[in-house]
C-alpha positions as a printed Julia matrix, in Angstrom:
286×3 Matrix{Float64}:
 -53.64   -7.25  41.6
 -51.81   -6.16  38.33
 -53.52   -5.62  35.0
 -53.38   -7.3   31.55
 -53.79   -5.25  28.48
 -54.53   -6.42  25.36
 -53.24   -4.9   22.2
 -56.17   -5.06  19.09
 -54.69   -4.81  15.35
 -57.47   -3.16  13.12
 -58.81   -6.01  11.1
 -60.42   -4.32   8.14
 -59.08   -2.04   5.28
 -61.21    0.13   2.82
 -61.56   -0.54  -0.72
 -59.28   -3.05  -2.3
 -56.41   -0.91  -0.69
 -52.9    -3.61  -0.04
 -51.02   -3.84   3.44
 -50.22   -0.7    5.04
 -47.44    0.55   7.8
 -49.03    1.12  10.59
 -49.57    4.08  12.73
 -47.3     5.89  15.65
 -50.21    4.88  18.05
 -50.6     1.2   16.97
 -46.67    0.62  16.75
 -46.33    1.98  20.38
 -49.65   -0.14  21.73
 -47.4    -3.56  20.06
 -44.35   -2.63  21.45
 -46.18   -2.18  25.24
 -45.05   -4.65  27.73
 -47.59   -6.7   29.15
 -48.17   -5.95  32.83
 -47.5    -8.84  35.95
 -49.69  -10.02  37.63
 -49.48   -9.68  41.49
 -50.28  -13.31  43.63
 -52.91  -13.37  45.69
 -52.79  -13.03  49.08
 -54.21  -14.39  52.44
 -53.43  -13.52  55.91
 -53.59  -16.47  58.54
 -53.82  -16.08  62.26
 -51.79  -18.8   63.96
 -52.42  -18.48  68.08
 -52.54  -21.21  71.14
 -53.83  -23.2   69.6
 -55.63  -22.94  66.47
 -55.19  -20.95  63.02
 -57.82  -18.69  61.89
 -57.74  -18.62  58.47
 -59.74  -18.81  54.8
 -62.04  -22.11  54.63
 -61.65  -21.53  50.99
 -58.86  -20.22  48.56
 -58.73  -19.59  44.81
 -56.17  -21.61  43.09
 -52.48  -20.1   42.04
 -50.08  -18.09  42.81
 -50.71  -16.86  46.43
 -48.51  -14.75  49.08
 -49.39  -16.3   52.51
 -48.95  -13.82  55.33
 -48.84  -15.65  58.53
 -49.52  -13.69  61.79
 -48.6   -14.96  65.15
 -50.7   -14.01  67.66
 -48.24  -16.2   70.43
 -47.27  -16.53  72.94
 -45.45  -18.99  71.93
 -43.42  -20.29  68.38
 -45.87  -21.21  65.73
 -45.61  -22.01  62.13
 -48.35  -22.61  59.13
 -47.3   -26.19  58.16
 -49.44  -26.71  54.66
 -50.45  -30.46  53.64
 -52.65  -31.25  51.03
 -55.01  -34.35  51.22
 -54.54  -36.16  48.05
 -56.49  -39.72  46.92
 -60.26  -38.92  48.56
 -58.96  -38.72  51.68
 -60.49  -36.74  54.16
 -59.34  -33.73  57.12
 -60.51  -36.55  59.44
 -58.22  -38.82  57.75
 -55.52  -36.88  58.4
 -56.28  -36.38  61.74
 -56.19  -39.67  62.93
 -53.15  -40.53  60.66
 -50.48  -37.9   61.3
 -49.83  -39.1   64.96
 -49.21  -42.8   64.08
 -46.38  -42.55  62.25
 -42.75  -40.32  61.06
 -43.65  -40.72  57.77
 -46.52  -38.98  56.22
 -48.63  -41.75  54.23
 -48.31  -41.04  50.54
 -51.56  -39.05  50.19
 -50.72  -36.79  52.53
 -47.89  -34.19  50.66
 -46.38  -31.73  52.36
 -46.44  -28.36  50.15
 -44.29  -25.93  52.56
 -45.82  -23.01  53.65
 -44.8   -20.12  56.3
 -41.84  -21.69  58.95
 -42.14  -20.3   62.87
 -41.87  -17.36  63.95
 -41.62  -15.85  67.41
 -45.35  -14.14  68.89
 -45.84  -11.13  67.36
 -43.55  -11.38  64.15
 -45.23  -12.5   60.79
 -43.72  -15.05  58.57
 -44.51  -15.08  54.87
 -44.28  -17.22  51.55
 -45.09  -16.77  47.93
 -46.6   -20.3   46.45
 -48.81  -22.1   44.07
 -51.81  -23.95  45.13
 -53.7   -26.07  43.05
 -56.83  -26.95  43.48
 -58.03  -29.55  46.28
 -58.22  -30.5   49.72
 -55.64  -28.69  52.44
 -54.77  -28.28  55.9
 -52.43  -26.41  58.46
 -51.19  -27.79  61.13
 -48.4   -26.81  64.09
 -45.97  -29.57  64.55
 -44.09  -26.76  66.78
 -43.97  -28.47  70.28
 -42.43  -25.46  72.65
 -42.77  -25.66  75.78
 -43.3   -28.93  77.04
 -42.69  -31.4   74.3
 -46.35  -31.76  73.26
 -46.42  -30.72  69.7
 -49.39  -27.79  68.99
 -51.59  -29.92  66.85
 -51.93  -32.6   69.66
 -53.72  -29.76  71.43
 -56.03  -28.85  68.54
 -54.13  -26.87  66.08
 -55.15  -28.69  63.05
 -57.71  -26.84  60.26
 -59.15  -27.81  57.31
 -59.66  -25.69  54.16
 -60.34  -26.28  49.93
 -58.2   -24.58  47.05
 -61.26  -23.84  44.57
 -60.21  -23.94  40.47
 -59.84  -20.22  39.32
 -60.31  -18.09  36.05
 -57.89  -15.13  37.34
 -55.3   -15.06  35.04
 -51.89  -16.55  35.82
 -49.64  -14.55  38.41
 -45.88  -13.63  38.09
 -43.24  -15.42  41.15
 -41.32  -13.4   43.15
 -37.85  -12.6   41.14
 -35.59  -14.44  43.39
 -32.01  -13.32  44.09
 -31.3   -16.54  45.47
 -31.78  -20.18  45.25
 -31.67  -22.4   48.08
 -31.78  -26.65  47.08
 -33.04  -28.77  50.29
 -30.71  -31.62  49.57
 -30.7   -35.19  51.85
 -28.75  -33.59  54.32
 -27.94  -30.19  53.32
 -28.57  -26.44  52.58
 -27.26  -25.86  48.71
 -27.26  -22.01  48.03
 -26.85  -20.61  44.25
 -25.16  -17.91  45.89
 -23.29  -16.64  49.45
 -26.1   -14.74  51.11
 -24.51  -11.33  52.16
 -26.47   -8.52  53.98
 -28.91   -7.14  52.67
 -32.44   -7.93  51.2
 -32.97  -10.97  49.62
 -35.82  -13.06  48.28
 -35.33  -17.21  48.16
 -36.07  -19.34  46.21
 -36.41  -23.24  47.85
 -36.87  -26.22  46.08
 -36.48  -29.87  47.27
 -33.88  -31.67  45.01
 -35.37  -33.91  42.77
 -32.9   -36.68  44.24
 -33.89  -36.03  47.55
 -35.59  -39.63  49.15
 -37.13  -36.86  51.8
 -38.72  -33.79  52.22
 -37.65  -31.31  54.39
 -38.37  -27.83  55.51
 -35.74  -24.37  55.99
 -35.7   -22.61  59.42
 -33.67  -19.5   59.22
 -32.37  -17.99  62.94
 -30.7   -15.08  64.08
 -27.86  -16.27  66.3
 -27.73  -13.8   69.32
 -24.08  -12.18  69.52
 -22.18  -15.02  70.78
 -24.61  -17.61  70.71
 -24.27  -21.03  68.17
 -26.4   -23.51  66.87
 -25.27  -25.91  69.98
 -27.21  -22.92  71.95
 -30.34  -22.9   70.27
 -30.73  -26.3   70.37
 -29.68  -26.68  73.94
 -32.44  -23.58  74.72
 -35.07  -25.23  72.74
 -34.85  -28.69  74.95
 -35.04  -26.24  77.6
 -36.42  -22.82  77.24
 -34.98  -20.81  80.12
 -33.62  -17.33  79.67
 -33.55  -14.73  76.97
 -33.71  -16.91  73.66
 -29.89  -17.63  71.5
 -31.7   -16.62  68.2
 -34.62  -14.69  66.23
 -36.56  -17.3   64.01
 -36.94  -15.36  60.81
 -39.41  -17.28  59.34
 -38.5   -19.49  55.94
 -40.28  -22.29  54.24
 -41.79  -25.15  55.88
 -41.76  -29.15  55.52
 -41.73  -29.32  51.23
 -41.5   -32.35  49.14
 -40.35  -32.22  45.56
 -42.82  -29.68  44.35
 -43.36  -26.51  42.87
 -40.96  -24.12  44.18
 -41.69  -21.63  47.42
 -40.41  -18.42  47.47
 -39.84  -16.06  51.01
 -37.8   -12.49  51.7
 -35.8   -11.97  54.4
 -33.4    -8.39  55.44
 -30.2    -9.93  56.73
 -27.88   -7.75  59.26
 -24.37   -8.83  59.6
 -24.31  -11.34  61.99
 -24.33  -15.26  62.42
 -27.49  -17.15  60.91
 -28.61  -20.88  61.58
 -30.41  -22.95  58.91
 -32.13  -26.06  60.37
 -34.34  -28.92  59.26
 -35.77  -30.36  62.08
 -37.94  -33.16  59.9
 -37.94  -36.11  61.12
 -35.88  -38.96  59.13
 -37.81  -41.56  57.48
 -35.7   -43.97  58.12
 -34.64  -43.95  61.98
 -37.37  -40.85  63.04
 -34.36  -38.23  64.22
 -34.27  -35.06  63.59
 -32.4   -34.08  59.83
 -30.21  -31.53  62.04
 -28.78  -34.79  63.53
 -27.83  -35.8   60.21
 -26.29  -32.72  59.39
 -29.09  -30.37  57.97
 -27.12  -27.7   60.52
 -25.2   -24.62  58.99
 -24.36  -21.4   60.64
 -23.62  -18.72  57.78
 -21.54  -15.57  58.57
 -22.74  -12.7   56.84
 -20.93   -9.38  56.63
């Protein structure tokens, strides 16, 4: 966590004396740039099939470090539960319907990654009621939270002084059905910057995969309806399901090599997948 320091003018003269210059030591302690202040941070545990994680978080800025413990794909889907409603609300809601009901928001949060690797985001959290949940549903079709991977936790208000984002590099605009970048992502280290558009009717989340040498999106999503073999692509992580909200930030070291984005959301209005729409893009980067 960073420090603020505060700079203190001297308030009283002696005598009757006027104004005077000040000092080499008090015009260096005004010129002093005020120190950032580092987010938060908070490791989760996602596993088969649960997360083990904080049952309560200060509010604002906060790096989320999610850990898969596997064996399988897992992300750290974050909802919050808005208008009274309860975690057991949610729990009996989610599965009725493609659309979330409007008190349940989806704020983003870490996207999948493969056992082992960690996936991790930089976002604000104000204060109320949460959950994570796994709507990852490799192998067999039966998506993680069906078998328990649901938990409940509170954002608390905080004093701690306001935090400094990530500085981005580039910005990434989850559009209705498309992947706008501010930039053409080259190799290298980056940290993004995703928003939902404003003029988006949906939300929608940012998968980011390694394509294999040789291997397309076509593959991936052929190996996903059936996992067999060495997997087409490395999930890197990104930001998951986000309505139009604050923005969520994530780093990633790109190789040259192909890349996938995906939104796998499901459309409000006929329940496919966004990639069916077109939310697909394989990015060459040299």
């Amino acid at each position: 966590m960073g420090r603020r320091y505060a700079v203190f003018a001297i308030a009283g003269l002696l005598g009757m004396a006027a104004c005077t210059e000040k000092g080499p030591e008090q015009a260096a302690a005004a010129a002093a740039p005020v120190a950032s202040v580092a987010p938060q941070e908070i490791t989760v545990h996602a596993r088969d099939f649960g997360f083990d994680a904080p049952d309560t978080i200060p509010a604002g800025l906060t790096t989320i470090r999610l850990i898969n413990d596997g064996p399988g794909l897992h992300h750290g889907q974050l909802l919050r539960i808005d208008s009274s409603k309860t975690f057991a609300d949610a729990v009996a809601a989610i599965p009725q319907q493609i659309n979330f009901p409007r008190w349940l928001v989806p704020v983003g949060g870490p996207n999948a990654v493969a056992a082992g690797d960690t996936s991790v985001v930089t976002q604000e959290l104000a204060p109320g009621n949460y959950m994570w949940i796994c709507f990852v549903d490799m192998p067999g079709g039966v998506p993680h939270y069906k078998k328990g991977m649901e938990r409940a936790f509170t954002v608390v208000p905080s004093t701690a002084p306001a935090a400094t984002p990530p500085t981005a590099d580039i910005s990434v605009t989850l559009r209705n059905y498309a992947f706008e970048f501010s930039t053409p992502l080259t190799a290298g280290h980056h940290t993004f910057k995703v928003m939902t558009a404003d003029t988006s009717s949906q939300s929608h989340e940012l998968v980011l995969i390694q394509l294999a040498p040789g291997k397309t999106g076509e593959d991936v999503l052929g190996w996903l309806q059936k996992p067999e073999g060495p997997p087409p692509g490395r999930p890197l992580g990104g930001v998951a399901d986000l309505t139009r909200s604050m923005p969520v930030y994530f780093s990633a070291n790109l190789t040259p090599g192909n890349y996938l984005l995906i939104c796998f959301d499901p459309d409000f209005n006929d329940g496919k997948p966004h990639f069916m729409h077109g939310m697909m893009e394989t990015v060459s980067v040299s």
